[in-house]
C-alpha positions as CSV (number, residue, x, y, z in Angstrom):
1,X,4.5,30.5,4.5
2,X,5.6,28.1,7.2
3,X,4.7,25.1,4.9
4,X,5.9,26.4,1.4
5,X,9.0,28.6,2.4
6,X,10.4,26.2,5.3
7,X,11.3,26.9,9.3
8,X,13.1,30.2,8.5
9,X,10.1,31.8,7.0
10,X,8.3,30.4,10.2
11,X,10.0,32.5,12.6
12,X,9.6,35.4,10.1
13,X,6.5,35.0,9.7
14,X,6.0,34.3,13.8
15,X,7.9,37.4,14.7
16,X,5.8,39.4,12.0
17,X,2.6,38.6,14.0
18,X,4.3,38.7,17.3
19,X,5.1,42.8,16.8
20,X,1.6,43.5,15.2
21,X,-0.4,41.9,18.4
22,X,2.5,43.5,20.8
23,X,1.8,46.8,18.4
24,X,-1.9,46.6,18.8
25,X,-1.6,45.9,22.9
26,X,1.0,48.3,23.9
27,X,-1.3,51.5,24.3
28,X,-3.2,49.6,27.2
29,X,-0.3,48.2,28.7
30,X,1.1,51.9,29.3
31,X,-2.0,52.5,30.7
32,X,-2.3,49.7,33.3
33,X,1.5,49.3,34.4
34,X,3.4,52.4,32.9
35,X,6.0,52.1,35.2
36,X,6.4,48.0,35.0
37,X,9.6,47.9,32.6
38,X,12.7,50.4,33.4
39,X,15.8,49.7,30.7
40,X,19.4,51.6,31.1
41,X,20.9,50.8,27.9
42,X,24.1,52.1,29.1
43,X,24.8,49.9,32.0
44,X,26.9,46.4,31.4
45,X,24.8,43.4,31.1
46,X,26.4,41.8,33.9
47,X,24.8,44.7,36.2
48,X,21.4,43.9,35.2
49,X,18.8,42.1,37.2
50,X,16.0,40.6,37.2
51,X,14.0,41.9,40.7
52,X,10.4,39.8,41.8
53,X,8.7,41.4,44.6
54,X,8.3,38.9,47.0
55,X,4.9,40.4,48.6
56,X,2.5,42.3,47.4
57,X,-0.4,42.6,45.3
58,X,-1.4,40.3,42.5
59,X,-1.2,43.1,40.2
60,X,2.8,43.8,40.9
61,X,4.4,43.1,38.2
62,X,8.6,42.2,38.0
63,X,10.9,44.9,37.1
64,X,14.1,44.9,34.9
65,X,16.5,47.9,36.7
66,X,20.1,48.4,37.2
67,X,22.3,47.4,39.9
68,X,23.4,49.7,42.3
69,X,27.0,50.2,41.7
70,X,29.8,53.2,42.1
71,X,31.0,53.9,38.1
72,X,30.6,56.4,36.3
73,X,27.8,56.8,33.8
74,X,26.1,54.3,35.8
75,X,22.6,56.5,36.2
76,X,19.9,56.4,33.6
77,X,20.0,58.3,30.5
78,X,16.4,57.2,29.2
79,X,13.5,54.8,30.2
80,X,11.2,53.5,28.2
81,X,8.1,51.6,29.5
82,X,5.9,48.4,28.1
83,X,5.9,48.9,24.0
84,X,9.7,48.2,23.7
85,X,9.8,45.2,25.8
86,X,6.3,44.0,25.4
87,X,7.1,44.0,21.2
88,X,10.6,41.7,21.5
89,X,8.4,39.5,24.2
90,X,5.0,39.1,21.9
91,X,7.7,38.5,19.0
92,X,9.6,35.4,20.2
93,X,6.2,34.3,21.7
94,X,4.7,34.1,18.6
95,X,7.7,32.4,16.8
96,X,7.8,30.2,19.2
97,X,4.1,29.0,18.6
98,X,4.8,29.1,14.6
99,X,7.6,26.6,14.9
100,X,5.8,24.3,17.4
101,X,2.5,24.0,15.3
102,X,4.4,23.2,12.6
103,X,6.4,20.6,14.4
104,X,2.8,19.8,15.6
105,X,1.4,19.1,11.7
106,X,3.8,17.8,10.4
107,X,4.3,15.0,13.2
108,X,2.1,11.8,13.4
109,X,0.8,9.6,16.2
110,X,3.4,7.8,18.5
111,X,4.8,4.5,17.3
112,X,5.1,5.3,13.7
113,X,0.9,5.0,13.6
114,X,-0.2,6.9,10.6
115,X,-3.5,9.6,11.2
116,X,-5.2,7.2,8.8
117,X,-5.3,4.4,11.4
118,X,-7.0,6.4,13.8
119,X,-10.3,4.7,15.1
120,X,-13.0,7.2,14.9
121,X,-15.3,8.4,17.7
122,X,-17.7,10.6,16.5
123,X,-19.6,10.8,13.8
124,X,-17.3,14.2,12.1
125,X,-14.3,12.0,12.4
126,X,-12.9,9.7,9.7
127,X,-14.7,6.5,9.2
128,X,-12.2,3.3,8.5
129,X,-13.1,2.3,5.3
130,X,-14.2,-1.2,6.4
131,X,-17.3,0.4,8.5
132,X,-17.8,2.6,5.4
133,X,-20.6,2.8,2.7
134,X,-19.5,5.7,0.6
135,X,-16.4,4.3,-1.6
136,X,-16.8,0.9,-0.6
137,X,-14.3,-1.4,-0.8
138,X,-14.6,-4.8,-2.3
139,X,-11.9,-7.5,-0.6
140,X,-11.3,-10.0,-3.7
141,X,-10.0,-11.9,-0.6
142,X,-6.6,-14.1,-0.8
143,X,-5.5,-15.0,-4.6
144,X,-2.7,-17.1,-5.6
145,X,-0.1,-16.6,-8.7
146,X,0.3,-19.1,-11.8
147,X,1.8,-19.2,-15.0
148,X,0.1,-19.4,-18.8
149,X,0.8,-22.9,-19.9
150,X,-1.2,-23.5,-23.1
151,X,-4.4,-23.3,-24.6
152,X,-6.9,-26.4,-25.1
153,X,-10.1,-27.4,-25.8
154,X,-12.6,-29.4,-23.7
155,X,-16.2,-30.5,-24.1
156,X,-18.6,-28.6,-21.4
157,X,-20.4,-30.8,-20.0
158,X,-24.4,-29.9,-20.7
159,X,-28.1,-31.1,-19.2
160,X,-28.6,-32.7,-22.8
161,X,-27.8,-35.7,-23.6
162,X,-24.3,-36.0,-25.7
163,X,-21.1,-35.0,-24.9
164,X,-22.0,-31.5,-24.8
165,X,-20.0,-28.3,-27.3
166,X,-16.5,-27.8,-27.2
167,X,-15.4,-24.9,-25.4
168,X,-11.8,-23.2,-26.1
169,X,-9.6,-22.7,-22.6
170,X,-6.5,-21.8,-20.9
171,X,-4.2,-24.2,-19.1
172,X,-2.3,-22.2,-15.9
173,X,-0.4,-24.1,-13.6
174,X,1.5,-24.0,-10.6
175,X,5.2,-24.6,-9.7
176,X,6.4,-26.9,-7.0
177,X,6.3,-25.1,-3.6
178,X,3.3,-23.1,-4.6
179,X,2.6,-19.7,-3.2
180,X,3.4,-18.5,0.0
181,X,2.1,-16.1,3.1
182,X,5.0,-13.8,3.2
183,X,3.8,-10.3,4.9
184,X,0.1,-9.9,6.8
185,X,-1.0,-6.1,7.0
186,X,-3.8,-4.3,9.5
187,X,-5.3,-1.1,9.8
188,X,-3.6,0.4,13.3
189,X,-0.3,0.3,11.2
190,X,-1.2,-0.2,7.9
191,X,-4.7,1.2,7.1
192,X,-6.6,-2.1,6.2
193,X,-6.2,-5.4,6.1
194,X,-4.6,-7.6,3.7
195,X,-2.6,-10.8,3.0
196,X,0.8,-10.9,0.7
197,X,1.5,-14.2,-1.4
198,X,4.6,-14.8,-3.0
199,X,5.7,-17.0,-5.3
200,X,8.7,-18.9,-8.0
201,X,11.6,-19.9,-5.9
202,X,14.7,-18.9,-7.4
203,X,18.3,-18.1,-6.8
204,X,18.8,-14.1,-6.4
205,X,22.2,-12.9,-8.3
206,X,24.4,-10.4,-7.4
207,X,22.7,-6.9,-8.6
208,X,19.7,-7.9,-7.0
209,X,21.5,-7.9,-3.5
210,X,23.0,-4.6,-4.0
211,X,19.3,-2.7,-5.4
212,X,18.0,-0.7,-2.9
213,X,14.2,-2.5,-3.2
214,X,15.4,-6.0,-4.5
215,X,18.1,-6.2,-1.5
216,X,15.0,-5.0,1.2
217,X,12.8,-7.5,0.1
218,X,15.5,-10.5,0.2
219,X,16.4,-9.6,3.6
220,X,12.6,-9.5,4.8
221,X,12.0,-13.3,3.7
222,X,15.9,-13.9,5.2
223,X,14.9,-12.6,8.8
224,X,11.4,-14.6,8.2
225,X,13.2,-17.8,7.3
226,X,11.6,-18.3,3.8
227,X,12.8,-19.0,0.6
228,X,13.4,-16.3,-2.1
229,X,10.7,-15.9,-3.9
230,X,10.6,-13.9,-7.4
231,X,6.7,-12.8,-7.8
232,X,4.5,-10.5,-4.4
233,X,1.4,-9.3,-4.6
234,X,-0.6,-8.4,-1.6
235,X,-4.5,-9.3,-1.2
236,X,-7.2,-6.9,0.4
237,X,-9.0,-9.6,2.8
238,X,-12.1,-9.2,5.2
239,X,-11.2,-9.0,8.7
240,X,-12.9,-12.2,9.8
241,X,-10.1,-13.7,7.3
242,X,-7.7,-11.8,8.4
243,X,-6.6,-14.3,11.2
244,X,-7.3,-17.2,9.4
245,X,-4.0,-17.1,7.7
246,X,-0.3,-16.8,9.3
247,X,3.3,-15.8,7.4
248,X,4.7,-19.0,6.4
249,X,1.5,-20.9,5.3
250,X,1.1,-22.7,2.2
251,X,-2.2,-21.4,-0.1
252,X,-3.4,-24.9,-1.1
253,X,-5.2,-24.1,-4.5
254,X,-7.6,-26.6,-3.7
255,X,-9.3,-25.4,-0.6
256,X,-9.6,-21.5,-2.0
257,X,-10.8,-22.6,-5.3
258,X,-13.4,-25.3,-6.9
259,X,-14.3,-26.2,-9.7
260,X,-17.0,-23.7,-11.2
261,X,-16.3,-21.3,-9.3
262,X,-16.0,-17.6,-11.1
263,X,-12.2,-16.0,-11.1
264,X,-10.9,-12.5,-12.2
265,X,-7.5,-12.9,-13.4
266,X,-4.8,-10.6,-14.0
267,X,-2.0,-10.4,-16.6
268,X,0.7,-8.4,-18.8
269,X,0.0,-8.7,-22.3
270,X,1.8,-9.0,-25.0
271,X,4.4,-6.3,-26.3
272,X,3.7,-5.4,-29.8
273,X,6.3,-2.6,-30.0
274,X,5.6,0.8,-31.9
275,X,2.3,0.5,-33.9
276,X,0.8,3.1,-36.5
277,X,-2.8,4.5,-35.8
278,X,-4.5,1.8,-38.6
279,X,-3.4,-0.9,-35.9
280,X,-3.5,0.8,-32.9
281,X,-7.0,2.5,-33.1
282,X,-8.4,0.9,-36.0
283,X,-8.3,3.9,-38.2
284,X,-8.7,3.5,-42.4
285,X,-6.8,4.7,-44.5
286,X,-7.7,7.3,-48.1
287,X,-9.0,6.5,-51.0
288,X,-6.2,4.4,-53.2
289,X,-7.6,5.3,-56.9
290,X,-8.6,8.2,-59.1
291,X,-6.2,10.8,-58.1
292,X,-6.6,10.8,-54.5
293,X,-3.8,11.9,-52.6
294,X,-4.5,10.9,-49.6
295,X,-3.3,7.1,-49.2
296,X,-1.9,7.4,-45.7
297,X,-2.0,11.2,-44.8
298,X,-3.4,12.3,-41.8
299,X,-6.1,14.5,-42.1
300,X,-6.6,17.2,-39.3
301,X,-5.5,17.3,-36.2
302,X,-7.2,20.0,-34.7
303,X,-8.0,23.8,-35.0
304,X,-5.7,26.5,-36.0
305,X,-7.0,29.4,-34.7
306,X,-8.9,29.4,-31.4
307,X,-6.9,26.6,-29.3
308,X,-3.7,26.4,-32.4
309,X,-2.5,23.4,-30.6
310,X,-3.2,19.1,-30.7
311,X,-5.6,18.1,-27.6
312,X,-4.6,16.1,-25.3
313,X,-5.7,12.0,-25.7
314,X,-5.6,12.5,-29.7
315,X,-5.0,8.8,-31.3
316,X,-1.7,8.6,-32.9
317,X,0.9,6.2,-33.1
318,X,1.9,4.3,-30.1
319,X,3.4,1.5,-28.6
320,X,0.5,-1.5,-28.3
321,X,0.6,-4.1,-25.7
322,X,2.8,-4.9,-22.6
323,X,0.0,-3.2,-20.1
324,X,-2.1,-5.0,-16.9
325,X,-5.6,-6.3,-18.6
326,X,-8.0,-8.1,-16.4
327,X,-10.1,-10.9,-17.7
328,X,-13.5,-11.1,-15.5
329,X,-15.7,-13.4,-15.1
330,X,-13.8,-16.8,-15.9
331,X,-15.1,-19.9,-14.9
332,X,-12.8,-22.5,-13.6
333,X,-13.6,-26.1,-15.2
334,X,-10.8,-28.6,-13.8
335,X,-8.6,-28.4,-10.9
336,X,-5.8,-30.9,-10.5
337,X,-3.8,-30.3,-7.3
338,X,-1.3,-31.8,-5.4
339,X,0.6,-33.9,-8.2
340,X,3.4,-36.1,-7.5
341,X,5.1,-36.4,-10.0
342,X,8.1,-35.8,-12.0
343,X,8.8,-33.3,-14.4
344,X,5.0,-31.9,-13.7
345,X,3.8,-28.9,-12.0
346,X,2.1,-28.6,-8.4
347,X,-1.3,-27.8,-9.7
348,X,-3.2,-27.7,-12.9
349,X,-6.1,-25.3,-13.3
350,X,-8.4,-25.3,-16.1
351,X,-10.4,-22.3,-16.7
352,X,-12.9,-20.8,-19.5
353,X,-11.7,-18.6,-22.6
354,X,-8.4,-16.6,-22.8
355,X,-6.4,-15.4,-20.4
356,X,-4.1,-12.5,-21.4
357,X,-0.3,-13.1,-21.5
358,X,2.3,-15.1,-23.7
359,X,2.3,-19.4,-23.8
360,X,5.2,-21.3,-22.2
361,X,8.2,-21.9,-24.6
362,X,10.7,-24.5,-24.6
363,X,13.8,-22.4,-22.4
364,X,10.8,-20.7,-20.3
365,X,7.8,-20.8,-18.6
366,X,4.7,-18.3,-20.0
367,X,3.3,-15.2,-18.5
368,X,3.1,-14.8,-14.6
369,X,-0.9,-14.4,-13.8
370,X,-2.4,-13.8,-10.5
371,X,-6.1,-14.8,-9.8
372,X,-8.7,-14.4,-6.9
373,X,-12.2,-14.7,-6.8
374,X,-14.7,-12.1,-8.6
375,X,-15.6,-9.1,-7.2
376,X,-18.9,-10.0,-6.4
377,X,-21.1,-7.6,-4.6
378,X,-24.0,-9.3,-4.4
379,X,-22.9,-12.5,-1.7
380,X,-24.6,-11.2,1.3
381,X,-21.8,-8.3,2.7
382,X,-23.4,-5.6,1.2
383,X,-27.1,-6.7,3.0
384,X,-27.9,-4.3,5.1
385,X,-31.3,-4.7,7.5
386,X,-33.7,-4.3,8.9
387,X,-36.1,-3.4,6.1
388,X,-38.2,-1.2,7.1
389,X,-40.4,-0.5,3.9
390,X,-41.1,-3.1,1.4
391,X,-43.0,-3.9,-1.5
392,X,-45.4,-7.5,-1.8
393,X,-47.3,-9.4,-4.1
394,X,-51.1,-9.3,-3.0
395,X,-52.0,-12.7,-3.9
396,X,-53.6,-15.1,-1.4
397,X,-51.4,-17.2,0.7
398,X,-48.2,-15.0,-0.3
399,X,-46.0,-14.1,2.9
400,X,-46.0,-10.7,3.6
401,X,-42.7,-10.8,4.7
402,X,-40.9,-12.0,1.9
403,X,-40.4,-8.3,0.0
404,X,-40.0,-7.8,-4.1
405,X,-36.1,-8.0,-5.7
406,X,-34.9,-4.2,-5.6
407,X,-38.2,-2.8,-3.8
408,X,-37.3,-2.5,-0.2
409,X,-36.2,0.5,1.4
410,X,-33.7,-0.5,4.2
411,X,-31.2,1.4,6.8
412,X,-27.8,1.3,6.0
413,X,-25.8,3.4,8.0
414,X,-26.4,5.9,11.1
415,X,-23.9,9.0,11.2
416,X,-21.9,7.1,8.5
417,X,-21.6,4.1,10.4
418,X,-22.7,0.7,9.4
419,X,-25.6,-1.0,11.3
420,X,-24.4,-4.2,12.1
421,X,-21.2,-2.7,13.8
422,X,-23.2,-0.5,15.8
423,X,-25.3,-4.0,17.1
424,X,-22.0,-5.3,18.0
425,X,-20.9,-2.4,20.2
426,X,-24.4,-3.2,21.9
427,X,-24.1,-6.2,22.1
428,X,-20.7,-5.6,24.5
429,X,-22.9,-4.1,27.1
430,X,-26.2,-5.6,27.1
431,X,-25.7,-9.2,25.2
432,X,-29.2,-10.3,25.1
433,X,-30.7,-7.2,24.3
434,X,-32.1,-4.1,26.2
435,X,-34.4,-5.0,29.1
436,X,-37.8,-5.1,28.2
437,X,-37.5,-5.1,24.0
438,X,-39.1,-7.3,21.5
439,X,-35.8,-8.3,19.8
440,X,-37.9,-10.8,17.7
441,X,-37.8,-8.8,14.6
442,X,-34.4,-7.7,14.9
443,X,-32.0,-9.2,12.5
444,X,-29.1,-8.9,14.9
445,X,-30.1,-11.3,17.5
446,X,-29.8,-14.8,17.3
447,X,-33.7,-15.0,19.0
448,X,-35.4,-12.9,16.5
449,X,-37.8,-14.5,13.8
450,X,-35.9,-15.0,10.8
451,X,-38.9,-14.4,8.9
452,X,-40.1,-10.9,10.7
453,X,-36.6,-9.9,11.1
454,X,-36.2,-10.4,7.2
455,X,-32.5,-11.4,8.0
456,X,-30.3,-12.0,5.2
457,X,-29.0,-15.8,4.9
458,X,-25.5,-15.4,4.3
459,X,-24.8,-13.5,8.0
């Protein structure tokens, strides 16, 4: 009730349980202090008092009596002892403690900190998603935007001799004044960290200073000191690389990219409008010839009976295109950056196959794309050692230490936590190691034996 119905049904609700605990303890409060309460309804409420006995026992308990006075009507008519009192008491106690833990849910942390941010301590407690390995999160690390230029095609180079086959790609370049560090996020205000780039400088017109989020996003880059910049997307980094980069910097597409390197890029594709099912979902049509009537009928569309409606996700008509599609796995082969030159972008990138969106015309510029590196879970981050049960070959003169692809058993976590953070809390106390351990075979020491310590290469 106090979250659905709001604060009045909180007190309701509070002096509901307030009289049934005062209902439940007044019996035994007659019984220990019978004569602790005395009330004269008739006197004035300006005659009333509150007397404390000053000395006595521990057990003497404060009485509510009238003043002594000379009017008439001024003796006591009835008295009733602890039930009255001890119900209104117990009821404004207990609303009391209704509104308060309300207050006390629905508040957060000081300093606008979200519960999310919250470090854990224990091993019940939330676990910060970076020190997590249940629902991992993959950083794609700090992307840059571009636009769809054209398409070519190039000869890829080959081990052969001869020019090699010709391989169809995509052109995306980059505007003068390239992409920008605009915003920098981290997890005791935000929840994780991450890296926004903007990008396209342009001249905001009027509607867009008057729109609620338009007008909050041109004043963030005016009290930054930046140019207006059309396109934002924020990047999920590591927190090593979260320092590397400060608001204002320049992403040089050089030094994040290289040639060969493997890219996931992002784009809207083209809007085809309202499309029937034959285009949308491939479906075929009747037969045309002898006598069938059923060119371009649809057939059924569910049962009658038993459910007498059309399920959910049935293909029909729709509108086709003009959604997010992400091409993985492109290979970039050229990068020309830092041109000087009129009438010619900042940087041309090369890369393999298609890349979803619309070409550059001649009164605009094509699609806006973003692009980062792959999501690529196998480049050391997710190693976890030591290895503590492995699989060899038995063959003389193999190493015994060197275990078979997908056949050791390792330790990930402990209580949910991830091993090497729980080396570097240890390290904070006892930086070479506890007295008196072999730390050779421990991966987490710069001492051990790489080769007993099967310690991955990329840490």
């Amino acid at each position: 009730l106090s979250i659905k119905r709001g604060p009045e049904m909180t007190v309701a609700s509070g002096l509901f349980v307030g009289a049934a605990m005062a209902a439940f303890v007044a019996p035994f409060m007659v019984q220990l202090a019978p004569s602790a309460f005395v009330l004269t309804p008739r006197m004035p409420m300006d005659k009333l008092s509150m007397q404390v006995p000053v000395t006595g026992s521990m057990g003497q308990t404060p009485s509510l009596r009238a003043t002594k006075g000379s009017g008439k009507g001024e003796s006591s008519s009835w008295s009733s002892s602890a039930p009255a009192c001890s119900v209104l008491l117990a009821a404004f106690a207990g609303a009391a403690l209704a509104v308060s833990d309300r207050r006390r849910r629905f508040s957060r942390d000081g300093g606008g900190v979200a519960r999310r941010g919250k470090i854990a301590t224990s091993p019940h407690e939330a676990i910060p998603w970076w020190q997590r390995m249940l629902n991992v999160k993959t950083e794609t690390g700090v992307g840059i935007w571009a636009e769809k230029l054209n398409t070519t095609q190039i000869f890829e180079s080959t081990d052969a001799a001869g020019p090699g086959k010709v391989t169809n790609c995509t052109i995306l370049v980059v505007k003068r004044g390239g992409n920008i560090v605009t915003n920098k996020k981290w997890p005791e205000r935000h929840g994780y960290y991450a890296v926004e780039v903007s990008y396209d400088r342009y001249i905001p017109e009027d509607w867009e200073r008057e729109t609620g989020g338009r007008r909050t996003r041109l004043k963030h880059l005016e009290n930054l000191d930046l140019p207006y910049l059309k396109k934002a997307k924020e990047f999920r980094v590591r927190p090593q690389d979260f320092e590397k980069w400060e608001i204002g910097q320049k992403v040089v597409v050089s030094e994040q990219f290289k040639e060969g390197d493997k890219v996931q890029i992002l784009g809207r594709s083209q809007s085809k409008g309202f499309q029937g099912p034959c285009k949308l979902w491939n479906h075929v049509r009747g037969p045309m010839t002898h006598g069938s009537k059923h060119h371009k009928r649809y057939g059924s569309l569910g049962s009658s009976a038993d459910q007498g409606r059309v399920l959910p996700g049935k293909k029909l008509g729709g509108w086709q295109g003009d959604k997010t599609v992400v091409d993985k796995g492109r290979k970039i082969m050229k990068i020309i950056d830092n041109i000087d030159e009129d009438n010619m972008p900042e940087t041309i990138i090369v890369v393999k196959g298609s890349v979803t969106g619309y070409s550059a015309r001649k009164d605009q510029g094509g699609s806006y794309v973003r692009m980062h590196h792959v999501n690529n879970r196998d480049d050391g981050r997710f190693k976890r050692d030591p290895v503590w049960m492995w699989f060899t070959k038995k063959e003389e003169g193999t190493d015994p230490y060197v275990p078979l692809k997908n056949q050791a058993w390792t330790w990930k976590t402990y209580w949910g936590r991830d091993l090497r953070w729980i080396a570097g809390e240890t390290k904070k106390y006892w930086p070479d190691g506890f007295p008196g351990y072999d730390h050779s075979a421990d991966p987490f020491y710069d001492d051990c034996d790489p080769r007993k310590a099967l310690k991955a290469p990329e840490w």
